[in-house]
N, C-alpha and C positions, 0 to 999 in steps of 0.2 A: 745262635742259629747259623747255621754254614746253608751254603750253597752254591752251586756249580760257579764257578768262575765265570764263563761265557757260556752261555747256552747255543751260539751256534759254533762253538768251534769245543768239540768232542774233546781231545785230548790235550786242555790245555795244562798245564802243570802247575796251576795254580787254584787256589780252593780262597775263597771269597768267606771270611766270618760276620757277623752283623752285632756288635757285644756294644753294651752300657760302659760306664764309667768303673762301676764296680768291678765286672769283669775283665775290663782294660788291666785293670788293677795288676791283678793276676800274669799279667803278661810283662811287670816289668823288666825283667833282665829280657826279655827276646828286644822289645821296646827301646832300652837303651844300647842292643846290641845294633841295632837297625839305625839309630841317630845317627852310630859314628861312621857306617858305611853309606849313608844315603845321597843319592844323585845331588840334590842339592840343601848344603847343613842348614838346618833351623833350630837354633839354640832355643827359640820361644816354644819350639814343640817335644824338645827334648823332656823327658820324664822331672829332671832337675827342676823346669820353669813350669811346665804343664801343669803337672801332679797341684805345687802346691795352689795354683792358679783353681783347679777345680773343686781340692779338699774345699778350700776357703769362700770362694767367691758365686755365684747365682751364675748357673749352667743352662743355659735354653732345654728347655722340655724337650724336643725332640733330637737334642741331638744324640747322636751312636758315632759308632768309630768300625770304620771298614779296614779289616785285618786281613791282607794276601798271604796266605801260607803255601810255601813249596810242599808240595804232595812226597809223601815218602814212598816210597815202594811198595808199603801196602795200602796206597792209598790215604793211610790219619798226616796230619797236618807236620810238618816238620819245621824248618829255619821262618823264620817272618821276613817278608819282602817288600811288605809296603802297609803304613797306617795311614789314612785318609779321613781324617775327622771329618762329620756330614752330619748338619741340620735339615730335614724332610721337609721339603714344600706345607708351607701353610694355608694352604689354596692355590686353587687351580692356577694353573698355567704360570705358577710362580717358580722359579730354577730350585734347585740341592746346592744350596749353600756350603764351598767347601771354610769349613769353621776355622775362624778366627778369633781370639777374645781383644778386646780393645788394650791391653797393655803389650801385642805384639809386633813387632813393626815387619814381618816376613808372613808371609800366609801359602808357603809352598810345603804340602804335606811329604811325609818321607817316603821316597821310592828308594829300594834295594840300585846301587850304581849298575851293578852289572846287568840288572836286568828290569830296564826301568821301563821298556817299552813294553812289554808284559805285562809289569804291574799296570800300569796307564791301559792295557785294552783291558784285561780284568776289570778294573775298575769301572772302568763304558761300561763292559758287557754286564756285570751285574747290575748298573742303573739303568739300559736300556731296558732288560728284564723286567724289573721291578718296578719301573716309572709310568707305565702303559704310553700311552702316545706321546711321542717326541719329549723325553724328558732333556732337562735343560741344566749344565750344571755351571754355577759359578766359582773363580776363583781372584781371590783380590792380593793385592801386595804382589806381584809377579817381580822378578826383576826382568827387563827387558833382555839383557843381556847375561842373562842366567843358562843355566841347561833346561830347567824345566821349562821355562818358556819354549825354548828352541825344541824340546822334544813333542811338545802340546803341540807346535806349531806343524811340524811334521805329520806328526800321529794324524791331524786334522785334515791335513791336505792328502793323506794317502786314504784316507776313511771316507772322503768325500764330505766329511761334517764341516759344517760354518761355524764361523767363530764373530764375537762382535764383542766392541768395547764398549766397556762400563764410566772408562775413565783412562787416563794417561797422564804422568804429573810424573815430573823430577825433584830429586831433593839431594843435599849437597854430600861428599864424599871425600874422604882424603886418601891420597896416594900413599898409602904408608912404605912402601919404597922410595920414594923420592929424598934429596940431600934433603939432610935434617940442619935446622938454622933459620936465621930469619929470612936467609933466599928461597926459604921454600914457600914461605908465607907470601900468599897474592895481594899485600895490604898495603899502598900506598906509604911514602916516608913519611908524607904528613901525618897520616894516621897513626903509624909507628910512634912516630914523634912524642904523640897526645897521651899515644898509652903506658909510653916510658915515663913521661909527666904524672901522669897517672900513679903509674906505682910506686915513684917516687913519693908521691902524697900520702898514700896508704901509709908508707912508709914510715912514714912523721908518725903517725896516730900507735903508732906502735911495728915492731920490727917483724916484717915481711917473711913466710915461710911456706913452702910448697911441698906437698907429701902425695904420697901415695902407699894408700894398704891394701893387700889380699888375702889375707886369711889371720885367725886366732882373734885373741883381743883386741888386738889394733884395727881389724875389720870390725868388729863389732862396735868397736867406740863409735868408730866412723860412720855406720851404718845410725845410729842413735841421733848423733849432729847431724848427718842430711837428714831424718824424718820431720826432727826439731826446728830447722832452717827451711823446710820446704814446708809443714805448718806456720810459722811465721810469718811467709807472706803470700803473695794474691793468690797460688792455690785453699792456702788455707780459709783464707777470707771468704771464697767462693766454694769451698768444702770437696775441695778437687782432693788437696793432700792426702796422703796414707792413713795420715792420723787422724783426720775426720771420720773413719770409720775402724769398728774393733776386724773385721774380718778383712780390711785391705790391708792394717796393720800387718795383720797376721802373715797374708801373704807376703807382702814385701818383706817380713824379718826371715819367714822360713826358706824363702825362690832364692835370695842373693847369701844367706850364709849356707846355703846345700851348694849352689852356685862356686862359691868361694872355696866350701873346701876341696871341689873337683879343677880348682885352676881357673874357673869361669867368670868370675868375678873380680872386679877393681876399682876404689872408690877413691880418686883425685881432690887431694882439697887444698884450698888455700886458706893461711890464716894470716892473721893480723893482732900482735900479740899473741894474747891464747882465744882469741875468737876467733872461730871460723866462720869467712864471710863467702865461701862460696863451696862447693862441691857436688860434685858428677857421678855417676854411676856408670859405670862398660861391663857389656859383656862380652865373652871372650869362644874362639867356637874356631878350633885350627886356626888357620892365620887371617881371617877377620873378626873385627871387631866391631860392637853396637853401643856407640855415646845413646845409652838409654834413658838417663833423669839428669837434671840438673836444677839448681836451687843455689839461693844466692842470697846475701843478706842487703834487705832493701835498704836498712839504715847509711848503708855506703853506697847506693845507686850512684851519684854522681862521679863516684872513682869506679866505674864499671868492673867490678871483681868478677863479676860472671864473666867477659871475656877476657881480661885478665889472667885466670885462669885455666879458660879454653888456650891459650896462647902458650900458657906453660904445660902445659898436657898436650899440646899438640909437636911440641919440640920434643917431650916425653916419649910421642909415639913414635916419632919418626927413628928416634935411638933406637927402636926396639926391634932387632933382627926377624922375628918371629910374625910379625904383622905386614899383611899387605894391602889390607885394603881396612878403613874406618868408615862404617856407614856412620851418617851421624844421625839419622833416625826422626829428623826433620820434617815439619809440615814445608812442603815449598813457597819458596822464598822468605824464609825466616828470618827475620831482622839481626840477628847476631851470625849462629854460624854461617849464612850465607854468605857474606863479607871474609871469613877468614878460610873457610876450605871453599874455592871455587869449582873442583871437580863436580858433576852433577851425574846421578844414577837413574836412569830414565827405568820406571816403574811403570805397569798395567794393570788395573780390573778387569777382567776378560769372561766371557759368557760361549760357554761350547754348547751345540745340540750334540746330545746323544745320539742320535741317527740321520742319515742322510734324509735328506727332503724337509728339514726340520725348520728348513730358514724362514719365513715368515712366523712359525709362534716366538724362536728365536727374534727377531729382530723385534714383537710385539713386546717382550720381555726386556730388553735394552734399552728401548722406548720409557716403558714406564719405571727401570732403575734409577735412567738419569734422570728424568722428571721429581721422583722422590730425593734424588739427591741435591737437585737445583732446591726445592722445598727445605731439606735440611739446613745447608750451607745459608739460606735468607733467612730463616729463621736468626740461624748462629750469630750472623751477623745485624739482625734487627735487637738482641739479647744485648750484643756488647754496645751498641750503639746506644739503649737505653740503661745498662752500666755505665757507662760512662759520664752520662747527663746525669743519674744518684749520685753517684762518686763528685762530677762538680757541685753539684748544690749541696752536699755537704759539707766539703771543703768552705762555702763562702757563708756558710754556718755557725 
């Protein structure tokens, strides 16, 4: 179903579609034509990671996908401008979630570059339309120092609309420009010291080897041993892993070898002998990159192969011309990579009204985000606290 882009502004050039998944479908080459022009790149929303994320996995009921199309001349729909994945309020006075699935670590949908303020009032203008009084729309993963922030930021303050936060949290980052070498590393001698010790030991147990695959059989082997090594331990245990389920499987084999054969994919491993004690997953998206999984063999915890071979992947990257920046995809303050990429990416959840005058149901809305979100986070942390105390009394079992 299309309809007017802005209802108060007559001749805008843009036509507003309201389509399902299925009929997404249909649209992928406009779709992937749009990824590689868009204001700011989202590898998790590109067709590559999307697609198989939705074939496979449990899709919220309401959500739809709002398609901006430049108007041709005689008016039917031409070039695509902008995709805005949106879940519809589930009751009153609750925002338009702009959609995210939980394996993505960016949540910024794709605006055409050239003409992103357009698409951004399009987008108002058909949820003021459609939302009846003061709709409210959210957006998570922001990067602070993005474009899209910077253009929302704008867009908001010339529209007179309020904006409030849901949340604000950094997570670590590496410079992939910077000298490649152990001077790039912000890691203490001492610590160096321990981890040269380290791999020295490994060492002994069998002869030390560091790879990287992107595409054919060598990706797919490698794709096989991270499932296998990331079922083995505490995701598995806890039924987080891939292979705890037949439809994440799915996903994760179809998202990173489609991923792979477009160049966007790279799985870093280290072995020890012929076992592999540790390996990572990146994705790849012009010249950044996303340290997206990582898995590590527990039976060597004590010779930390997980950073280990963050340390050797991180020298990897900095070799690599083509990269400038590695998110590392990080809950903040992570106990590993915090320590070794000190750069930090200051990120936002951010909550816009649709119309001016909107700011008290806004701010009523923000109120009860973060409150749900305090709710989640005690939880989360009441769960691991009483994991923890199973795990001891087993142990003295």
């Amino acid at each position: 179903m299309a309809s007017q882009a802005d209802r108060s502004d007559a001749i805008s050039p843009l036509l507003i579609e309201n389509v399902d998944f299925d009929q997404l479908r249909r649209h992928e080459a406009e779709w992937r034509d749009l990824a590689a022009r868009g204001l700011e790149r989202n590898v998790f929303l590109e067709p590559g990671f999307a697609l198989p994320f939705l074939q496979h996995l449990r899709r919220p009921k309401n959500l739809r996908f709002l398609l901006a199309w430049r108007k041709s001349a005689a008016g039917a729909s031409g070039r695509l401008m902008a995709l805005w994945p949106i879940v519809a309020p589930g009751a009153p006075g609750a925002p338009y979630e702009t959609w995210r699935h939980d394996y993505s670590c960016l949540g910024a949908p794709l605006l055409d570059r050239a003409n992103a303020a357009s698409c951004l009032n399009a987008i108002v203008g058909h949820l003021r339309a459609e939302g009846g009084h003061a709709p409210i729309l959210a957006l998570r993963q922001l990067r602070r120092r993005g474009p899209l922030y910077s253009l929302i930021a704008d867009y908001a303050g010339r529209q007179g609309l309020a904006v409030e936060y849901a949340a604000e949290y950094q997570r670590a980052a590496l410079d992939a420009t910077a000298a490649e070498g152990e001077a790039a590393w912000p890691i203490p001698a001492k610590k160096r010291k321990e981890l040269r010790r380290q791999l020295r030991r490994l060492d002994e147990s069998g002869s030390v080897s560091f790879g990287v695959a992107d595409g054919g059989e060598a990706f797919n082997r490698q794709l096989e041993l991270f499932l296998a090594l990331e079922a083995k331990g505490w995701k598995g245990r806890h039924g987080g892993a891939f292979l705890a389920r037949p439809e994440l499987a799915a996903f994760a084999r179809t998202m990173t070898r489609t991923l792979a054969r477009e160049g966007k994919c790279r799985i870093y491993w280290l072995a020890c002998g012929e076992r592999i004690v540790a390996s990572n997953i990146l994705l790849l998206d012009a010249d950044q990159t996303f340290f997206w999984k990582t898995a590590y063999d527990e039976d060597f915890a004590t010779l930390s192969p997980g950073v280990l071979l963050a340390m050797q992947m991180t020298d990897a990257l900095l070799r690599d011309p083509r990269l400038r920046r590695v998110d590392s995809c990080a809950i903040p303050n992570h106990p590993m990579i915090d320590h070794i990429w000190r750069e930090r990416e200051p990120f936002a959840d951010i909550l816009i009204s649709c119309c001016p005058g909107g700011e008290l149901a806004l701010r009523r809305a923000a109120v009860r985000e973060r409150f749900r979100r305090w709710l989640r986070d005690r939880a989360k942390s009441l769960r691991t606290k009483a994991q923890k105390i199973i795990g001891s009394r087993n142990q003295r079992r």
